[in-house]
N, C-alpha and C positions, 0 to 999 in steps of 0.2 A: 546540569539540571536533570533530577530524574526523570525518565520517564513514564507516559500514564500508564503505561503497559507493565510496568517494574515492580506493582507489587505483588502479594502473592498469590501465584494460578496453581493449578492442578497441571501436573505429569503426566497424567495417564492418556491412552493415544483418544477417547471419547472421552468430552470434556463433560464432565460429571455436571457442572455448572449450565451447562447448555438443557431447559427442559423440553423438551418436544413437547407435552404435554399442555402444558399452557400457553406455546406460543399457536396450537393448531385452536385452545377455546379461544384468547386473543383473534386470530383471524377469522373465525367463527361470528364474533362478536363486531369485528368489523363492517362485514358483510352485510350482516344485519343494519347497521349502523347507517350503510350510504343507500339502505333502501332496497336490500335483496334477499333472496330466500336461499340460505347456503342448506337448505336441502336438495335444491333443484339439482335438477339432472345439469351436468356440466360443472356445476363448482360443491358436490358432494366430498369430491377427493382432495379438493382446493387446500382447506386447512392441510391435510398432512402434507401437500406436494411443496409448499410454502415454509413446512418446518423443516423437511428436508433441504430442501434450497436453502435457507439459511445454514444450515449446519456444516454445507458446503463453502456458502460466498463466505461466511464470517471465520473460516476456519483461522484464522490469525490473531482474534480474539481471544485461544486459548491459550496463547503463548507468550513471553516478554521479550524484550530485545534479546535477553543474557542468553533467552535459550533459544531463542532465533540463530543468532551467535553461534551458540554451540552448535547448532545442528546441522548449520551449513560453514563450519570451519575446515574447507578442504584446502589448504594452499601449498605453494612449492615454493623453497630457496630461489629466492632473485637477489642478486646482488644490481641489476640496474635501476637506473632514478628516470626512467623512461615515461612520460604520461600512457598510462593504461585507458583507453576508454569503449566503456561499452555502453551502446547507442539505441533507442527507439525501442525499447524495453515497451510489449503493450500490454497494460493491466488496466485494472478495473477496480472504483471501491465506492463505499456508500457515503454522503455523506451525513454528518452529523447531526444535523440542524434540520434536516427534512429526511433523512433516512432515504433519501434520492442517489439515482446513478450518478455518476460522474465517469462520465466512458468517453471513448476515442482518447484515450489517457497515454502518454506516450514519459517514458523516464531514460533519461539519457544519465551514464554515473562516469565520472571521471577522478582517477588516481596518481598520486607520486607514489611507487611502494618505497615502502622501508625493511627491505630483506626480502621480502616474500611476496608473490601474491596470489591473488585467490581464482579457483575455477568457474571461466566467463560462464558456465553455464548456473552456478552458484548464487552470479551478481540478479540474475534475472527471478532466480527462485526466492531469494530474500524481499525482490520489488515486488513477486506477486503476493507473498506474505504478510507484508505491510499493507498491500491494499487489501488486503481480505480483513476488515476490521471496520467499525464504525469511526469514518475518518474528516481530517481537514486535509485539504492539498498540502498547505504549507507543512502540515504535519508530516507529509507522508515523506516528503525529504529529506528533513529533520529524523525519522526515525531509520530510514536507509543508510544515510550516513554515518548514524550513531553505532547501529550495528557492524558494517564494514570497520568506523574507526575499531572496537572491541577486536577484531577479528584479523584487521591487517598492520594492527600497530603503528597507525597513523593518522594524523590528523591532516592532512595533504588530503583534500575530497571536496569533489563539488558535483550538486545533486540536483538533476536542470528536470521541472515534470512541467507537462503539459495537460490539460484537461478542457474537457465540455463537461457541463453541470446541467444536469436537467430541474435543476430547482431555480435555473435561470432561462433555459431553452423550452422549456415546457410549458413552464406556471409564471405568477407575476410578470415581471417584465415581456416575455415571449422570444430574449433577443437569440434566433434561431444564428448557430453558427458562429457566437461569440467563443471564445475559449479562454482561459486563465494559464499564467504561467509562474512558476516559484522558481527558485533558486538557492539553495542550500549550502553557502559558500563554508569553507574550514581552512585553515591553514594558508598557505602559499596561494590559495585561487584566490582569499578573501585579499589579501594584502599584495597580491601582484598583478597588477592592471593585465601584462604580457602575458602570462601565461594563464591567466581566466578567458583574453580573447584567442589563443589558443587552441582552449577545449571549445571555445563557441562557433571555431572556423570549422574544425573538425564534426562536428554533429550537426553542420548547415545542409539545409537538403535544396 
């Protein structure tokens, strides 16, 4: 299936799509909104320091999988079938439905390579790239894995995140210290009971 990121963005390293501009009257407008004077001393600067912060956390939004892909395809000839796993990956993303944190986010990625595989420090740059976007958890493993599969020629991947959701710890319910967990199985982890509890003995803390 494609992804929602797949269709077509801009290349250029400032995402032309991205307006400062409107998002600084947006939070201007907010301000106002829950009953404040965004002239006051203290939140004057608010609006810009807010578009700038976005232009930061969302920086993954400029980009698709494919040239995710591209950008961090560093790998080396491996001729072994060794599980690869790199553990406790910590990133950050918003989510979609309240445009809320989702932190203490923890992504553990596990692989069979097929010829090759890729630079550990790589697997961790593509996980903080997928969370820098307007996201779902379950998404966010989902597009990890998709990328790696492009990238190491393999469907052999299993993509384990963990999170706190402050649209759950914060607002509504209040349940402090609850956390959610996904699982992103492909290949050989989905369809071999042994070697999925495996990667899950190995990333036990």
């Amino acid at each position: 299936m494609e992804s929602v990121y797949e269709s077509k963005v801009n290349h250029d390293k400032t995402n032309p799509s991205f307006d400062r501009e409107k998002i600084m009257t947006a939070v201007k407008m907010l301000i106002e909104a829950i009953g404040d004077d965004p002239e006051r001393e203290g939140l004057k600067e608010t609006p810009d320091r807010v578009a700038r912060m976005y232009e930061e956390i969302f920086e993954g939004m400029k980009f698709s999988n494919d040239e995710i892909a591209r950008m961090f395809d560093k790998c080396f000839e491996n001729d072994s079938n060794a599980l690869v796993v790199v553990e406790h990956i910590p990133i950050f993303s918003y989510c979609e439905h309240h445009m809320a944190l989702m932190y203490n986010m923890d992504v553990s990625i596990g692989y069979i390579p097929n010829g090759k595989v890729i630079g550990l420090s790589k697997v961790a740059r593509i996980a903080d790239m997928v969370g820098k976007r307007l996201q779902l958890q379950e998404r966010i493993g989902k597009d990890i894995a998709e990328i790696l599969e492009k990238i190491l020629g393999t469907k052999n991947i299993i993509v384990v995140t963990e999170g706190e959701h402050s649209c759950m710890t914060t607002r509504g319910i209040k349940s402090l210290g609850s956390k959610t967990k996904t699982a992103t199985l492909r290949g050989v982890f989905y369809n071999d009971v042994k070697i999925r509890q495996e990667f899950y003995s190995l990333i036990a803390r």
